[in-house]
Each structure stands twice: as structure tokens, then as C-alpha cells.
C-alpha positions as CSV (number, residue, x, y, z in Angstrom):
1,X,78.7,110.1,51.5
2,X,80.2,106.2,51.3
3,X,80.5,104.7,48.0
4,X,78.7,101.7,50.3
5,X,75.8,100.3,48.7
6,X,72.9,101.9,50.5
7,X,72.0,98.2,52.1
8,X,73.5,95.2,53.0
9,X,71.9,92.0,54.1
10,X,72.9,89.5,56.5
11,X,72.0,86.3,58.2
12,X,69.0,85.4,55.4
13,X,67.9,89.1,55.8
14,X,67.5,89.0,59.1
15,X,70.2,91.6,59.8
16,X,69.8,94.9,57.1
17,X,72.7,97.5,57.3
18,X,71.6,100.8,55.8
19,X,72.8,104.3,56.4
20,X,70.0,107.0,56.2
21,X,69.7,109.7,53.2
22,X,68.5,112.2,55.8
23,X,71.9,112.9,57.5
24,X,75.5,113.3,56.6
25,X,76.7,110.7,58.8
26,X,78.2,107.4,57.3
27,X,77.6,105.7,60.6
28,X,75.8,101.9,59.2
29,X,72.2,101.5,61.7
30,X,71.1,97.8,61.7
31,X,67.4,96.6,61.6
32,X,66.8,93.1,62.7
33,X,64.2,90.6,63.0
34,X,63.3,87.8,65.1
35,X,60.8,85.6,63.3
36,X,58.2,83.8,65.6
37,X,59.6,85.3,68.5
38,X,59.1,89.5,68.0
39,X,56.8,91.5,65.9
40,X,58.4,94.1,63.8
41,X,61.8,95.3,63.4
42,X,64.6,96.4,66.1
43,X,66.3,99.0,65.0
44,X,69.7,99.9,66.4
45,X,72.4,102.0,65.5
46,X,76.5,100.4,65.1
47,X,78.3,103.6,65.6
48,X,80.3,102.7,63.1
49,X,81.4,103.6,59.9
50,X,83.3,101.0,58.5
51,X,81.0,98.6,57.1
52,X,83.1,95.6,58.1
53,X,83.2,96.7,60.9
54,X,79.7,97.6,61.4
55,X,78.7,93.9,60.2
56,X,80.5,92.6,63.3
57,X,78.7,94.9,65.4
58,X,75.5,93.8,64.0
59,X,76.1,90.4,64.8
60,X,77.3,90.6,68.1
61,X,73.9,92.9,68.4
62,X,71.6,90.4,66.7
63,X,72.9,87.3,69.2
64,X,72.4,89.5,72.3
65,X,68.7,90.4,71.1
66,X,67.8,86.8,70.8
67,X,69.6,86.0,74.3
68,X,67.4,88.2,75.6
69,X,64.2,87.1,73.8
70,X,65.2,83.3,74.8
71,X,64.8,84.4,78.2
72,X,62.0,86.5,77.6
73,X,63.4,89.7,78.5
74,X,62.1,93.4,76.4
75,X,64.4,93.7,73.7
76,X,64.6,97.0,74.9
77,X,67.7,97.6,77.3
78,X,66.5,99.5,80.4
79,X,69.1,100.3,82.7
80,X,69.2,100.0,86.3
81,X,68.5,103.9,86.9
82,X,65.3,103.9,84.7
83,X,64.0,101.6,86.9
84,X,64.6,103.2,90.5
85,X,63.4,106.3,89.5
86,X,59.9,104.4,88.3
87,X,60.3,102.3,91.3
88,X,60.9,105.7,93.6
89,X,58.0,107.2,92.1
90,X,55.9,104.4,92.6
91,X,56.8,104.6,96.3
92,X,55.8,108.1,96.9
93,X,52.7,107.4,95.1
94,X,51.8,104.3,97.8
95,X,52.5,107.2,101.0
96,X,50.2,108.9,99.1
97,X,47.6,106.9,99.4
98,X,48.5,106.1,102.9
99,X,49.9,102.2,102.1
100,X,53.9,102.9,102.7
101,X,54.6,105.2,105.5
102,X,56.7,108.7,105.3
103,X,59.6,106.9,107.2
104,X,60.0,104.1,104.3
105,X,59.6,106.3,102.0
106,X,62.5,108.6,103.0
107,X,64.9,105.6,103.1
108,X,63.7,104.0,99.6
109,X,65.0,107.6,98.2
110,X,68.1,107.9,100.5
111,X,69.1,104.3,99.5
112,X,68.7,105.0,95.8
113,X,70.2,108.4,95.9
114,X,73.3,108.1,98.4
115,X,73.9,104.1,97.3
116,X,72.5,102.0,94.5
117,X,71.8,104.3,91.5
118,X,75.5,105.5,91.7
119,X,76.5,102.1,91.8
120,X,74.9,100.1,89.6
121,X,73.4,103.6,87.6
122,X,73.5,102.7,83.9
123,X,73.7,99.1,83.9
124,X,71.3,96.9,81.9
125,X,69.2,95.7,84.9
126,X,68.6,92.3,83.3
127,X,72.1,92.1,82.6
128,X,73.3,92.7,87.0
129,X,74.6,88.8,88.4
130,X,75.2,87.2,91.0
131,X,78.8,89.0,91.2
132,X,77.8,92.2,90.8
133,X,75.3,92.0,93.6
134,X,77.8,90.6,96.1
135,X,80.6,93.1,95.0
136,X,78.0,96.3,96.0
137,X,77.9,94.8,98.9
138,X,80.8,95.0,99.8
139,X,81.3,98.4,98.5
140,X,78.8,99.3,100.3
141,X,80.4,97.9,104.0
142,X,83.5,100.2,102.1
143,X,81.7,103.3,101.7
144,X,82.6,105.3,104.8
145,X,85.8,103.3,105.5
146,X,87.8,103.6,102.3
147,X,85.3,104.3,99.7
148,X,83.6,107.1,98.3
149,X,81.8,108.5,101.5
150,X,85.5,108.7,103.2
151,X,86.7,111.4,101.3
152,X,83.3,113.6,101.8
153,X,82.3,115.4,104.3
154,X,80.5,112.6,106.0
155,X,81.6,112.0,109.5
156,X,80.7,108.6,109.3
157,X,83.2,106.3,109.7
158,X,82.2,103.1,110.6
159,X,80.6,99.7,109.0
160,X,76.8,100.0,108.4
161,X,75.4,97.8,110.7
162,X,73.4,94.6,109.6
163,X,70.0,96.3,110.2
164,X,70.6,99.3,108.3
165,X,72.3,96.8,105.4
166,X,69.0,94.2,105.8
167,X,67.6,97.3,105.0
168,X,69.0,98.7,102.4
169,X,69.1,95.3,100.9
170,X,65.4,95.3,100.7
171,X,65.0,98.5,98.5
172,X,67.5,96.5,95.8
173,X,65.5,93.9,96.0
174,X,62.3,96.6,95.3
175,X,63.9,97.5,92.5
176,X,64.0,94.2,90.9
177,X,60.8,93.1,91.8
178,X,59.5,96.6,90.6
179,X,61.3,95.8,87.1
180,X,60.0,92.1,87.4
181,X,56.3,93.6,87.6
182,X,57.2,95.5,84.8
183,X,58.8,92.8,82.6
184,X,62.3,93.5,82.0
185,X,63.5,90.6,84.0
186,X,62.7,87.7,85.2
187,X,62.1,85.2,88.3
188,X,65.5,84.1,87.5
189,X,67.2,87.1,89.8
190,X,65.2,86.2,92.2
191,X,67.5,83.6,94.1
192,X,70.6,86.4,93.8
193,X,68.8,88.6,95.9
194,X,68.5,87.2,98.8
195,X,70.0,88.4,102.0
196,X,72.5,86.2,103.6
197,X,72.6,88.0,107.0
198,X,75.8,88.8,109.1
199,X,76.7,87.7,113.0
200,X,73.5,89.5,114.2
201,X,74.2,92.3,116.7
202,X,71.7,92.2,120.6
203,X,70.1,95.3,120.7
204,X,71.5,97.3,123.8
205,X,68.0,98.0,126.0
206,X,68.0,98.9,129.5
207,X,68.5,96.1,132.7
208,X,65.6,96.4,135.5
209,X,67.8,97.9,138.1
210,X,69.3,100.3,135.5
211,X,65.8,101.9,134.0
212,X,64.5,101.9,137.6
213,X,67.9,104.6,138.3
214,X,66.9,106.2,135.4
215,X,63.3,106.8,136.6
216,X,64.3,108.2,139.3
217,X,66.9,110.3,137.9
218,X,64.4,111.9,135.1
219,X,62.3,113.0,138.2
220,X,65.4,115.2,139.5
221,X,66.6,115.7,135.9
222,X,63.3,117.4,134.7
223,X,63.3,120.4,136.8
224,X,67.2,121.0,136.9
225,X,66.6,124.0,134.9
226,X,65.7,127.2,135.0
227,X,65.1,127.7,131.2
228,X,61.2,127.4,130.4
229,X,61.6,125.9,126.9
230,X,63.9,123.6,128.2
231,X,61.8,122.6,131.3
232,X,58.8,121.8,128.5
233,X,61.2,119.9,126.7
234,X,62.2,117.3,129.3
235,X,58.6,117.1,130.4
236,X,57.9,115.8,127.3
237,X,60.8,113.7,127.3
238,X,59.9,112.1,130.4
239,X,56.7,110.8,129.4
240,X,58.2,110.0,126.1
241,X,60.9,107.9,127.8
242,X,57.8,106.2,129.8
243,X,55.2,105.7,127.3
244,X,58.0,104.1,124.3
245,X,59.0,102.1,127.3
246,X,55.9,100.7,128.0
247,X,54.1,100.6,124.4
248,X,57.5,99.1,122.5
249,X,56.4,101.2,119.3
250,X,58.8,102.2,117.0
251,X,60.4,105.7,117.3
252,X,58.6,106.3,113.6
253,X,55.1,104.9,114.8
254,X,55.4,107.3,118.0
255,X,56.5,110.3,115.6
256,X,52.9,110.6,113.6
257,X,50.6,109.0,116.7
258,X,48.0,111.5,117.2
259,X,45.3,111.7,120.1
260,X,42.9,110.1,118.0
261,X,44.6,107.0,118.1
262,X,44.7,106.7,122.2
263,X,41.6,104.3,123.2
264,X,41.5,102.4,126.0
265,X,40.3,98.8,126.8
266,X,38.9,97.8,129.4
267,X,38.1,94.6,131.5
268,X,37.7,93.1,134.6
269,X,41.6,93.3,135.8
270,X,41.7,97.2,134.7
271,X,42.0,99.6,132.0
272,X,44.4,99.0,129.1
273,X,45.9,102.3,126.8
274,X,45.6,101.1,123.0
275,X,47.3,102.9,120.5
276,X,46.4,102.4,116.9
277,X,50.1,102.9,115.2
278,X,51.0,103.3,111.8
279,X,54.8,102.3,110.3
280,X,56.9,100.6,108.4
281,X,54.8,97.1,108.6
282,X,51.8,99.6,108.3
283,X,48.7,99.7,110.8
284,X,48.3,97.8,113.8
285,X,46.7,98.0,117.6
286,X,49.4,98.0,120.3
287,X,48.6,97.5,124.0
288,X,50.1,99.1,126.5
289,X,51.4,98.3,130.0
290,X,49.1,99.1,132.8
291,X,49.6,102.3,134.1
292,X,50.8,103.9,131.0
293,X,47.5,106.2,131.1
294,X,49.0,108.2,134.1
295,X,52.1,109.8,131.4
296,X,49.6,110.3,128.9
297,X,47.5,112.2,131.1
298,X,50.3,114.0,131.9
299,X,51.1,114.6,128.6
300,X,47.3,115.9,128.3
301,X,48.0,118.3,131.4
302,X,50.1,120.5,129.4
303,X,46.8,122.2,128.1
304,X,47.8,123.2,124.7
305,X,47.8,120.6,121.0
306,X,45.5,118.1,122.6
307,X,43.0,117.9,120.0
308,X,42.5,114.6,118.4
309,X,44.4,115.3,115.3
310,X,47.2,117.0,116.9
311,X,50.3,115.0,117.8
312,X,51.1,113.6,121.1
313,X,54.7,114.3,121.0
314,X,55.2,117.5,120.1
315,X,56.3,121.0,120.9
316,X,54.4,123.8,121.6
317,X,54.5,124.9,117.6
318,X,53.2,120.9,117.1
319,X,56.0,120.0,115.3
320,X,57.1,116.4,116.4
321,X,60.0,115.5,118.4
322,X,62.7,115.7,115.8
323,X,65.4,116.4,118.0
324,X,67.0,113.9,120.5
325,X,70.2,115.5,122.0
326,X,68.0,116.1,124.9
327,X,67.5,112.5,125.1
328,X,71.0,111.6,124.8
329,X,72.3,114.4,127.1
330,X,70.3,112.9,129.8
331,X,71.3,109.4,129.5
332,X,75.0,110.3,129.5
333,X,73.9,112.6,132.8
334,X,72.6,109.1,134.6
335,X,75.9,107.2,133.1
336,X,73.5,105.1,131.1
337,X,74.6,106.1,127.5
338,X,76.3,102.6,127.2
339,X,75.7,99.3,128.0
340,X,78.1,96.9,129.5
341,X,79.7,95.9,126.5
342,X,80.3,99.4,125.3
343,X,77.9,100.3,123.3
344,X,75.6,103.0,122.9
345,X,72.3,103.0,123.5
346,X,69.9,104.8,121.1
347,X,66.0,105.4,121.2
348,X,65.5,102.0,120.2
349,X,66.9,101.0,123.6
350,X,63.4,101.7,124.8
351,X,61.8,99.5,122.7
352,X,64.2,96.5,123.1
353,X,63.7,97.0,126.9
354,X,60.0,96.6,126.8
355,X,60.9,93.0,124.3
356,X,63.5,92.0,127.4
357,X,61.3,92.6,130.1
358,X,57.7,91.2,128.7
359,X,59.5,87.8,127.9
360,X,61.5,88.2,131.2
361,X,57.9,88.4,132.8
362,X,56.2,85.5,130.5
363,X,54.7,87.0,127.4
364,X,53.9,85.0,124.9
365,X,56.6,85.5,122.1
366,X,54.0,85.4,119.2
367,X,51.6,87.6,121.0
368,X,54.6,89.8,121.5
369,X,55.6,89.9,117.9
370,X,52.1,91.0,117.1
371,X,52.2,94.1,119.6
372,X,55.7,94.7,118.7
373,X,54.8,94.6,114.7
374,X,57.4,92.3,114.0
375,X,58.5,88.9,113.5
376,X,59.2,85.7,115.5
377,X,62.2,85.0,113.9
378,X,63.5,88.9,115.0
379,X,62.3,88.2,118.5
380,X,64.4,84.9,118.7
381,X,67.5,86.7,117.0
382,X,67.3,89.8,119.0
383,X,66.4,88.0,122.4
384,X,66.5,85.0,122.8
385,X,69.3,85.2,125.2
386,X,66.2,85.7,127.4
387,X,64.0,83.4,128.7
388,X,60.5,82.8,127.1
389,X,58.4,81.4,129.3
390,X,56.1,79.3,126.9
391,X,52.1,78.4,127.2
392,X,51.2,82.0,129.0
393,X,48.5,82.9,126.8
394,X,48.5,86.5,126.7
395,X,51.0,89.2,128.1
396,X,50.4,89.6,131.9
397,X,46.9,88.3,132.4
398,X,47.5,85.0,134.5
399,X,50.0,87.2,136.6
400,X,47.5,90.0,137.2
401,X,44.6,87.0,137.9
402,X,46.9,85.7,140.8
403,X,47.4,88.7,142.6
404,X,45.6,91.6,143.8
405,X,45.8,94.3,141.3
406,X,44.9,98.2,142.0
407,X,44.2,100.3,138.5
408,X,44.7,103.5,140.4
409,X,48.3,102.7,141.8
410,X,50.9,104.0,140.6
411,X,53.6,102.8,139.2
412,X,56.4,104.0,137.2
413,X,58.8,101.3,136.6
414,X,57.3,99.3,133.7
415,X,55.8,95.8,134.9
């Protein structure tokens, strides 16, 4: 053992270096307190064993503590991955209970996992700036180019765009509002955190003239087969195609929607499909465009999972639809797998078609963020290349009042 004395008190005994009897180590531990500001003792260890040494350790240690304490932060250094996997946990717990859907769970983990925890891992979480934030992001646009993901077996390799950044962005900023719940930081990170957005990308949807050739091209498409499970397959993804179109849900929302949640409203123009979704902005009623009953009563037609708990896009096992080469084989088929500009369309086209053509045809752009389960301000950023035609109340109803309207035609281009 050291010839040390067995103490050795600093800073008018607010610092006590001691090494303990019970082990052969001559490493010096520190116990500090914080009069008036923290109950009881902190104890830490110096890893050294040099007791000069070890004094400047216990320093440094004491003026960090009372930092901390100053901005009343634990004295207790938790670091960044402690709190994701509470915050994780947390989240699984809330899809649970039915408040945060299976979708936003699975990119709260992915996010964590693939991005921030090896990033900012064992970081004191109070202790992450400004800088450090701005730097991931930037590692982050890296990743797939010249970072880390490049030299996987990822076959990624472009920029994240600034939705799936936006988004991302959002589960730091759970993490640190997790960890402000929690106490072990403060309001002050707040203004760090938030997103500065990029150029914003238009969605690619679908022109009039070029769904209406891909209407009529699905009708040919369906039955240019001779394989059953096929042929099943691009039924379904017919009326999919339709019923996305002319609902603008989310391809998410559309995943879980069971029969129980098609109703229908009527009035004195005609009968409206509802659809009581659930998402990533939670529940909400969406109504659809007239007509939309005929593709679910196709659907309905195919005489098997058409119970009220059993999902309305599915296979014949009920799984959902989780594959969608069938949807992208077919738009390549009609030459519609890009739009002008180059590039390609995804699901998602559907919905941002149904955005383009109700404010092409006078929605109101805050009745339409309701339906649509989003925001004015992504409506405006999205579309506002096209023209809202203000003071039109709701949706289609003045246009349907002026002309004759027939509930029983049929229609299937979108109106």
C-alpha cells in the first residue's frame, strides 16, 4: 500500500482524497460536497495513483460538478445512449397502448440503432452543443456517400432526402426532450435542436392526362397473366392504386385499415366512403372521393378476409401488402415510373396526386390538411406550385350543387 496518509482534504473539506482499506489498489477516490446546493456526498473515483496527481483530478472533477449543479443538471453523468434506450423503451410502451403507431415506432429504433447512438453513443447528453449537433448532421448526409454506410453492404448511395432527415431529426430531438422530462438537461438545448430545413424537394404525383393512361392501362395490365396468384395480386393492386388515389392516406394508414373502419356518409348530393385511419399523427376520419365505394366493393367481391377485423389490403393468407415490385413493375410497364424531371415516383405519388388535383379542383387547403392529416405549412411547401382556389368551403360540394350529379355512375378517373 502507499505510505500516503489515508486522507487528504482540499478546498475547506469540500474535496476528501482517500484510498479504500478493502482493496489493493492505490488508485486516490474523491468525495465531494456541494453545500446548499446537493444533499450528501459525490463520490468519484481519480484513477489515479499519484496523489498529486489525483488532487488535480479532483479539482477539475469538483468544478465540473458545480457547473453542472449551476445549471441544474444531475450530478450524475448520463450519457447519450442511456437515454435512447429509456427513450426507445418508452416508445414501444406508447404502441402498446395504441398512442404511437407500429410505423413510428420502427423508425424511432432504426434511427437510434443505424444513426444516433453510434454517433453520439457515450457522450454526456448534457454535455452535446450546438457543434456537435450540426457536425452529425452532416455525417449523417455522409453516411452512404463517404461514410461508414459506404463501405457496408448497403446499396445505398445517395443523400438522405430532407423528409427522411426532418425525420430523423425529430427522434434526436425525442431524445432530448425524453432526457429533459427526465431532468438531466435543460430548456437550454432546446434552441440547438431545431431543424433548419433544406431546398425542399415537390413530391412527383401523377398529371390528369397521365393517371387517366394509367387507368386504362391497369384494366389491360390486370389480366395480362396467366398465373393465378399473380392475377389476385394486381386485382388488389388495382383497387389499391384507386382507393390511395382517391382517399390521399398514407401508405402506413392504408397498411393496418381494417373493414371496420369503412363507413359511409351520406347526404343529399350522394354517398361518401369514410375511413377512420390510424398513423403517424395518430387517428383521424378521412373522406373519400365519390365513387371510391365501387373499388372497395370490388375489393369485397373477392369473397374471402372480409370480416370486420380483417384487413382490406391483403393477400389471401391476410398478411398486408408488404411487397410493392408489383406496383413498380407496372408503372415502368405504362412508362410512368418517372416524372418529367426524372424522378421516380414511389407510392407516395398516389397520395400527392389526390393533394394536386383537390386544390386543382378548389378544395379548401385547411380542410385538405385535415383529411390529408397534415399541416398547412406542408401543403404550401409541397404544392403550392398549384393553384388554391380560396373561400370554397368544403372539398367538392359547391361543384357537385351546380351540376347534376349521378351516385351510381361510374367513374374511375378521380374527380
Amino acid at each position: 500500500m502507499s505510505d500516503h496518509p489515508k486522507e487528504v482534504r482540499l478546498h475547506d473539506d469540500k474535496i476528501v482524497l482517500y484510498q479504500r482499506e478493502d482493496v489493493e489498489s492505490a488508485v486516490w477516490h474523491a468525495r465531494m460536497s456541494f453545500p446548499k446546493k446537493y444533499k450528501g456526498w459525490v463520490r468519484r473515483t481519480t484513477n489515479k495513483t499519484n496523489l498529486e496527481e489525483a488532487k488535480l483530478s479532483a479539482v477539475m472533477l469538483y468544478a465540473e460538478f458545480t457547473q453542472r449543479l449551476e445549471q441544474n443538471l444531475p450530478v450524475k453523468r448520463v450519457t447519450f445512449r442511456e437515454i435512447a434506450s429509456l427513450f426507445i423503451k418508452d416508445a414501444h410502451r406508447r404502441h402498446t397502448e395504441g398512442i404511437r403507431s407500429i410505423g413510428r415506432t420502427e423508425v424511432i429504433a432504426g434511427t437510434l440503432r443505424r444513426y444516433l447512438v453510434p454517433y453520439f453513443g457515450d457522450k454526456d447528453i448534457a454535455a452535446i452543443n450546438k457543434r456537435d449537433v450540426m457536425n452529425y448532421r452532416q455525417w449523417r448526409k455522409d453516411f452512404y456517400i463517404t461514410g461508414e454506410g459506404s463501405r457496408g453492404h448497403s446499396t445505398v448511395k445517395k443523400l438522405p432526402s430532407s423528409a427522411t432527415i426532418k425525420q430523423e431529426w425529430s427522434v434526436l430531438r425525442g431524445v432530448f426532450l425524453h432526457a429533459l422530462d427526465l431532468g438531466y438537461v435543460t430548456q437550454n438545448v432546446m434552441p440547438m435542436l431545431k431543424y433548419e430545413p433544406s431546398k425542399v424537394n415537390k413530391r412527383p404525383g401523377f398529371t390528369a392526362q397521365e393517371f387517366e393512361h394509367l387507368v386504362c392501362f391497369m384494366d389491360k395490365w390486370v389480366n395480362q397473366t396467366n398465373h393465378t396468384r399473380v392475377l389476385k395480386d394486381r386485382y388488389l393492386m388495382r383497387d389499391y392504386v384507386m382507393i390511395m388515389t382517391n382517399s390521399g392516406m398514407r401508405k402506413g394508414e392504408a397498411r393496418v385499415l381494417k373493414w371496420r373502419d369503412v363507413n359511409h356518409y351520406k347526404n343529399d348530393i350522394g354517398t361518401w366512403v369514410t375511413l377512420n385511419v390510424r398513423g403517424k399523427t395518430g387517428s383521424r376520419l378521412v373522406v373519400c372521393q365519390p365513387n371510391t365505394e365501387q373499388y372497395f366493393a370490388r375489393l369485397k367481391r373477392r369473397g374471402f378476409l372480409i370480416e370486420p377485423d380483417d384487413l382490406v389490403f391483403c393477400h389471401e393468407d391476410g398478411l398486408p401488402i408488404n411487397d410493392y415490385r408489383s406496383y413498380y413493375n407496372m408503372l415502368k410497364a405504362a412508362g410512368l415510373d418517372r416524372d418529367t424531371t426524372g424522378k421516380p415516383r414511389t407510392v407516395y405519388s398516389l397520395r400527392h396526386t389526390y393533394a394536386t388535383v383537390r386544390l386543382e379542383n378548389g378544395s379548401s387547403v385547411y380542410w385538405l390538411k385535415q383529411n390529408m392529416g397534415t399541416s398547412v405549412e406542408m401543403i404550401e411547401n409541397h404544392y403550392g406550385q398549384t393553384r388554391v382556389l380560396e373561400g370554397i368551403e368544403y372539398q367538392t360540394q359547391d361543384r357537385k350543387m351546380a351540376q347534376a350529379y349521378d351516385p351510381d355512375e361510374k367513374r374511375d378517373i378521380i374527380y
